[in-house]
C-alpha positions, 0 to 999 in steps of 0.5 A, a space after each residue: 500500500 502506497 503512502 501519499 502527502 500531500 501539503 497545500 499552502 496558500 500565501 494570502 497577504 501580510 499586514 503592518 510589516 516594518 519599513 526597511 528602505 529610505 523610503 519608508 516602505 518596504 517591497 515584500 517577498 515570501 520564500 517557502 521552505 520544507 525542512 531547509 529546502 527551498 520550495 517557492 517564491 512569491 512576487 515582490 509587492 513594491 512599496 508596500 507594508 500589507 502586501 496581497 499575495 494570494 499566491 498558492 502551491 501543493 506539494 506531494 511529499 511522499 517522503 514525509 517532512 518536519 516543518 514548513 516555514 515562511 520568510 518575508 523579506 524586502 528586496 533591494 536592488 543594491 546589495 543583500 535582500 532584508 529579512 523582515 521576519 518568519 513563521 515556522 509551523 512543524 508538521 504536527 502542528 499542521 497536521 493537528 487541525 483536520 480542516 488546516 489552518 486559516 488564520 493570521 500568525 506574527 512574524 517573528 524575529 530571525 536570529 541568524 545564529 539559530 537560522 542553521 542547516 545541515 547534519 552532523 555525524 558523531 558517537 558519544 560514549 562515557 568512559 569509566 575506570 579507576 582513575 578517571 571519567 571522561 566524556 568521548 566524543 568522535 567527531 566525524 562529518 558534516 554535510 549541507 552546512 549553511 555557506 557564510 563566506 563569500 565564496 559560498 562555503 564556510 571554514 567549519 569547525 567544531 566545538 563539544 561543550 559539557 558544564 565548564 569543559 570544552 574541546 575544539 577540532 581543526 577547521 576544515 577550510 572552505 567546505 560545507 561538507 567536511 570531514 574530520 574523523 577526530 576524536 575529542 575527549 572532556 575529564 570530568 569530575 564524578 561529582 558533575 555526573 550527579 547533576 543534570 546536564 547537556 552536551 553541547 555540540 557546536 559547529 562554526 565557521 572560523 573567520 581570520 578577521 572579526 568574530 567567527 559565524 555561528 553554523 549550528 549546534 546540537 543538544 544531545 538527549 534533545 534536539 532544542 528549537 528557540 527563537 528569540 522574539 522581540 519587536 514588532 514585525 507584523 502579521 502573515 495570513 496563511 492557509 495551510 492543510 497537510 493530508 497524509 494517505 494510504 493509496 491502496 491497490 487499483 482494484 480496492 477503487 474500481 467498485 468506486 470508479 464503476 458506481 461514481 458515474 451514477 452517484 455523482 447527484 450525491 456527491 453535492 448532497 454530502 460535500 461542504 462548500 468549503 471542498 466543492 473545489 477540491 472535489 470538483 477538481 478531482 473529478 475533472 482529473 478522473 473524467 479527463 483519465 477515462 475520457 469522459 469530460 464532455 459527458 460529466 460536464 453535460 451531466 452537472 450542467 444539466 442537473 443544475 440547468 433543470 433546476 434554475 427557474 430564474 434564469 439570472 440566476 444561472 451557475 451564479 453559486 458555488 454549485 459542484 457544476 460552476 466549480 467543475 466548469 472552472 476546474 475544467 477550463 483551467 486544466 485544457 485552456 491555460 496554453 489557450 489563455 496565454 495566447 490570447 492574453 500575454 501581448 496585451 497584458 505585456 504592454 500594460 505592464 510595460 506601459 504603466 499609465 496612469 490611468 484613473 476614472 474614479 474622481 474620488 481617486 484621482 491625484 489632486 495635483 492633476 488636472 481631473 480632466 486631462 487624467 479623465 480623458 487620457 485614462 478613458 482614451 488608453 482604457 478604450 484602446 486596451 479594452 478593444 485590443 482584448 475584446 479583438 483578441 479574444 473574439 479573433 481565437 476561435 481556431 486556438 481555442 481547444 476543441 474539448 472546450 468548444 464542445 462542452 460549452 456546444 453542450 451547454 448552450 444546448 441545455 440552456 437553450 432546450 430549458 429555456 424557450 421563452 422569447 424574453 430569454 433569448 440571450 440566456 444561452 449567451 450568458 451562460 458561455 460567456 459567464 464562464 468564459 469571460 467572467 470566470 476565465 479571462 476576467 480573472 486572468 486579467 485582474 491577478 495575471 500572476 496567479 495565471 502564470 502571464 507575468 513572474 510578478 505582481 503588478 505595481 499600484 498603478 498597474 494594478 489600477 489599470 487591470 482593475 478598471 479592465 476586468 470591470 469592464 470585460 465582466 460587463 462584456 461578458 453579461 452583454 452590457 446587460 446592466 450597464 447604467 444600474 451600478 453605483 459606478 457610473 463613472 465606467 459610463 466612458 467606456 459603456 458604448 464600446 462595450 455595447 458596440 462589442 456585444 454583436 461581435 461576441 454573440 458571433 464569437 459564441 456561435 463560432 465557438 460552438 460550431 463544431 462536431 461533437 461526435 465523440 468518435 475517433 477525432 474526440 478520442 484521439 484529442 482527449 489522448 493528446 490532451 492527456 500527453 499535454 497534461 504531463 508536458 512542460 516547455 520553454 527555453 533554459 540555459 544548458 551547460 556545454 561539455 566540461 572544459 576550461 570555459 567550466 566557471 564562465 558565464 558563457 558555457 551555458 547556452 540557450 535551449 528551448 527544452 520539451 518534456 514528455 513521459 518518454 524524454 527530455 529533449 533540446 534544440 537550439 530554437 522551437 522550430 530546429 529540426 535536430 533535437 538532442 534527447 535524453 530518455 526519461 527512463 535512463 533518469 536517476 536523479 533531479 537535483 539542485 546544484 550548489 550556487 558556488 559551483 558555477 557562481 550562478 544560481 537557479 541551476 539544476 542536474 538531470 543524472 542519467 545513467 547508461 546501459 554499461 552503468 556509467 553516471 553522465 550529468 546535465 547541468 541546466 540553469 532556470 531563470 528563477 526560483 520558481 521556474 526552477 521549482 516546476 522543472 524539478 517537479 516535472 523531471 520528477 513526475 515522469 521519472 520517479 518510478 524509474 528502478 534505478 533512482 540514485 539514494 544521493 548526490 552531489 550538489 557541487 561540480 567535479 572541478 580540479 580533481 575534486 567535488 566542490 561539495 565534499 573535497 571528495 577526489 574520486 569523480 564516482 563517489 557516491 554522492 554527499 547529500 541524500 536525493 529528493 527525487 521523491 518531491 513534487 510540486 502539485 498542480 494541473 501538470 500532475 501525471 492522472 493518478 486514478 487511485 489517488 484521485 479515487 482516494 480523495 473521492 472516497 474520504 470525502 464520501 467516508 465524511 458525508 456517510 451519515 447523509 448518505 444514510 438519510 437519502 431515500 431510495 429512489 431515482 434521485 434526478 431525473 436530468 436526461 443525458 447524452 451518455 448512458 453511463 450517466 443516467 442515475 438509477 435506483 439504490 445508488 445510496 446503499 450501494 454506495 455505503 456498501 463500497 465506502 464501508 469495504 473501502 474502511 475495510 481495506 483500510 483497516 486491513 492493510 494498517 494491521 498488516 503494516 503494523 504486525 509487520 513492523 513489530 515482526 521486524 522489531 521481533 526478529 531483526 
């Protein structure tokens, strides 16, 4: 039985942060960690003291971890980045709040000499005879050691400390992997054995001028964490939840699988709003594995179209339906997006007008005027570029797509026949098109990947006053004039003038053959492929040589990732392409940034038939982006058999590795591999037991609803695919499968249980 967990974080917004620049501001930044590894990096808000983030990860952790934390510091652009402060949650505290946490937690003050990194090796024993009693300590190596000198290493030494005795070993100059297999003896008196004390091991970097740099230490008997707090430096608000799963084999899930087509009425009924989310996008993932998107979409649709007697109030709530269709737009549109977004969204952001129509907003010291007719003329400008954009995309917009919104407009359109309602089966669309896809692109484009960063105030401002009003295209300009901001009116006759050309856009959208034949079957199989794919330029490091530490041997490459090899050529369209097969993959790593001087740069370790090690060295160009390479390599490798348990970080360089001073280039490796460690996100392999997994807890907590629904055909909502059709019973026979399901559950942590004390027994 697999294990899996799962930890989902979400960075919303900071508050009452301190001003660390000349400016009296700060330009804030969060950095993540699990343990000492760095895994993301928000934006920098600029000159702000309550940034808004709302920036969100999952992290699939299957090796397990000890603590999350989070770092906010202040950028600058001449010298070292501020640290303003930090939160640290262990993994029991987050595991002890069943639904996560939710809340606002101060920052508190970050003590360099407590900031440590790392692992030591050593063996204490006491020491006994008629002469004398001594504490023994064999001091024998350290690795991953925080680097404190320029050079990005340290001169580490150690010292062992009990009561008033102490002893020291030689400094091991630049390394953060040292070696001293030495051994330090402290006399001490029988009288001190009498009284509760600690060994106190200390590692240091040894520094010729000024006062040496504290590396770490270690209290023996416990590992003691503290934290000096003082000052005020404001608040974080976090939403963090930790899952930890026993995934069982494929055929405990498939009663699951085979009854879930006809149970997905009842999965609204015993889900709360707060996982309609979740579980929307489980399902998508399910739906998209067996091919059957389009008819679980025209499922819910249906469903929620049958029982709207207001048409304006259509898709309007939360409903699993609303949530599915955002889901579902987000996993096959997102390249689609990008095409028609990221050229207008560039120019904003490179432009930075000062745009404003709000007179309660705009600078006293401008002429309210000038600002308005200038703000109205560039708002115009960019709102029709969009409006062109998005109305011209009908050919990039994914097939799977255009036919389940072809579904949708049919729905609507058979429910609601009235005259007076002609234009429901527009909004309909354009409701999930517009306002739930492009209009929240526009407003937030970092959270949708169009730009590394947040925009500035002004920028910000901007994209507002835009999403406002391509919302009012979406609804077809059918409220303009009956809210409060009736400063938008400049902007109310191109968005009247556009409703023609998106009723047209709309009925091209749709114009397609949904026959789900072989063109459907043979696009889902290619959209799948598309889910584990990622792509885009990097910097390769050419063959070794003396070019080894200059900034010119990395040479740009555009790379693509499949489930089958990791592959570069010199542009996009280069015809020779040089391949790495993914099977031969036995690590993704990170490389130390004194390897190269650079930063960002990861190693793909492969090995060859012959079982000979080769290593491909490529820099990202940032944190993030590094990150989600690291994560994808690892994705499509990571059942591969021959994964390396370690590594190098450094660089074989003078006839030696730069992490360990180790001479033989075929030593096994200093540091353990991460190979385990994944990001989450809709790149994620289709995992169906996974998947089936999160179904079933979320039934397993909805099991008492369960019990209440009567037995009768639960909905009579007609669709396109028979397997979708409900019918009687559903609710016992899922009770049934939920409880054979506990079942096997509890067999298997027996199991694990007996065998472990097995072991314990007979080792």
């Amino acid at each position: 039985m697999a294990k899996n967990t799962s930890l989902y974080f979400r960075i919303v917004e900071g508050r009452n942060l301190p001003a660390k620049d000349v400016s009296g501001t700060s330009d804030p930044y969060c950095i993540v960690k699990v343990d000492n590894e760095v895994v993301a990096r928000t934006a920098t808000v600029w000159k702000n003291l309550n940034p808004f983030w709302g920036e969100e990860y999952t992290l699939h952790l299957p090796m397990g971890f000890h603590s999350l934390s989070f770092h906010v510091m202040d950028e600058d652009t001449i010298g070292h980045d501020d640290v303003i402060g930090k939160i640290t949650l262990t993994k029991e505290a987050i595991g002890a709040q069943a639904k996560g946490l939710d809340c606002w937690l101060n920052l508190t003050k970050v003590d360099p000499d407590e900031e440590v990194q790392g692992e030591i090796h050593l063996g204490l024993e006491l020491l006994k005879d008629t002469e004398k009693i001594s504490l023994r300590c064999q001091v024998i190596e350290a690795r991953d050691l925080a680097p404190r000198d320029i050079s990005g290493t340290s001169d580490p030494f150690t010292r062992v400390i009990f009561n008033n005795h102490s002893a020291e070993t030689s400094i091991i100059k630049k390394t953060r992997f040292p070696h001293w297999g030495e051994t330090l003896e402290l006399e001490l008196d029988p009288e001190e054995l009498r009284e509760e004390g600690t060994v106190t091991v200390q590692v240091w970097d040894w520094d010729m001028v000024g006062k040496n740099d504290f590396l770490g230490k270690l209290k023996i008997c416990a590992v003691i964490l503290s934290f000096v707090f003082s000052g005020k430096l404001g608040a974080l608000r976090l939403k963090v939840r930790l899952v930890e799963d026993q995934i069982l084999p494929s055929m405990y899930y498939q009663p699951l699988i085979d009854l879930l087509v006809d149970a997905l009425t009842m999965l609204e009924e015993v889900t709360t709003v707060e996982s309609r989310q979740d579980m929307a996008m489980t399902l998508v993932k399910i739906y998209l594995g067996q091919g059957l998107v389009v008819p679980f979409l025209d499922y819910l649709n249906t469903r929620e179209v049958n029982h709207t007697t207001d048409p304006n109030t259509l898709f309007r709530s939360n409903s699993l339906a609303s949530k599915a269709m955002e889901q579902f737009m987000k996993a096959v549109g997102m390249l689609y997006l990008h095409e028609v977004l990221k050229p207008i969204i560039n120019r904003i952001f490179d432009e930075k007008k000062y745009i404003e129509l709000d007179p309660c907003k705009i600078d006293l010291n401008l002429s309210e005027a000038e600002v308005r007719d200038s703000s109205v003329e560039m708002l115009q400008s960019y709102l029709t570029s969009i409006i062109e954009s998005i109305v011209s995309s009908v050919d990039q917009c994914p097939p799977v797509m255009r036919v389940a919104f072809k579904q949708l407009h049919k729905r609507v359109e058979e429910q609601f026949t009235e005259p007076e309602n002609e234009d429901v089966k527009y909004l309909a669309i354009s409701g999930f098109f517009f306002l739930r896809f492009f209009a929240p692109a526009i407003l937030t484009p970092k959270l949708f990947q169009l730009r590394d960063q947040h925009a500035d105030t002004r920028t910000s401002r901007t994209l507002l006053l835009l999403a406002k009003a391509l919302q009012s295209v979406g609804n077809l300009g059918l409220q303009l004039g009956h809210g409060k901001e009736q400063w938008m009116a400049p902007l109310h006759p191109i968005i009247l003038r556009s409703v023609a050309s998106v009723k047209d856009f709309l009925d091209k959208l749709i114009d397609i053959d949904h026959d789900t034949g072989k063109t459907f079957s043979l696009y889902v199989r290619l959209l799948l492929s598309l889910l584990t794919v990622k792509e885009g330029f990097l910097h390769k490091h050419k063959a070794e040589g003396p070019q080894l530490l200059s900034r010119f041997a990395f040479k740009k490459r555009y790379f693509w990732l499949t489930s089958e090899t990791l592959s570069y050529a010199k542009t996009p369209d280069w015809q020779v392409r040089s391949s790495i097969p993914i099977q031969c993959v036995c690590a993704v790593e990170r490389v130390d940034e004194n390897a190269f001087q650079q930063q960002n740069v990861m190693q793909v370790i492969t090995q060859d038939n012959d079982g000979q090690l080769h290593t491909t060295y490529i820099q990202c160009k940032n944190v993030n982006e590094l990150n989600q390479w690291l994560s994808a390599i690892r994705k499509v490798s990571i059942y591969n058999e021959r994964m390396l348990p370690s590594f190098h970080p450094g660089v074989h360089r003078s006839g030696k590795w730069t992490c360990c001073l180790q001479a033989d280039r075929a030593v096994a490796g200093c540091s353990r591999t991460h190979s385990a460690v994944t990001l989450g996100d809709w790149s994620d392999p289709l995992d169906p037991d996974v998947e089936t997994q999160t179904i079933y807890k979320q039934l397993l907590q909805g099991k008492d609803k369960l019990r209440l629904v009567p037995e009768h055909v639960l909905d009579g909502a007609e669709c396109t695919v028979q397997q979708m059709k409900p019918c009687q019973g559903i609710a016992a026979r899922l009770l049934v499968v939920i409880e054979d399901l506990e079942q096997a559950h509890a067999t298997f942590q027996r199991r694990e249980k007996e065998d472990v004390t097995s072991v314990i027994m007979n080792p």
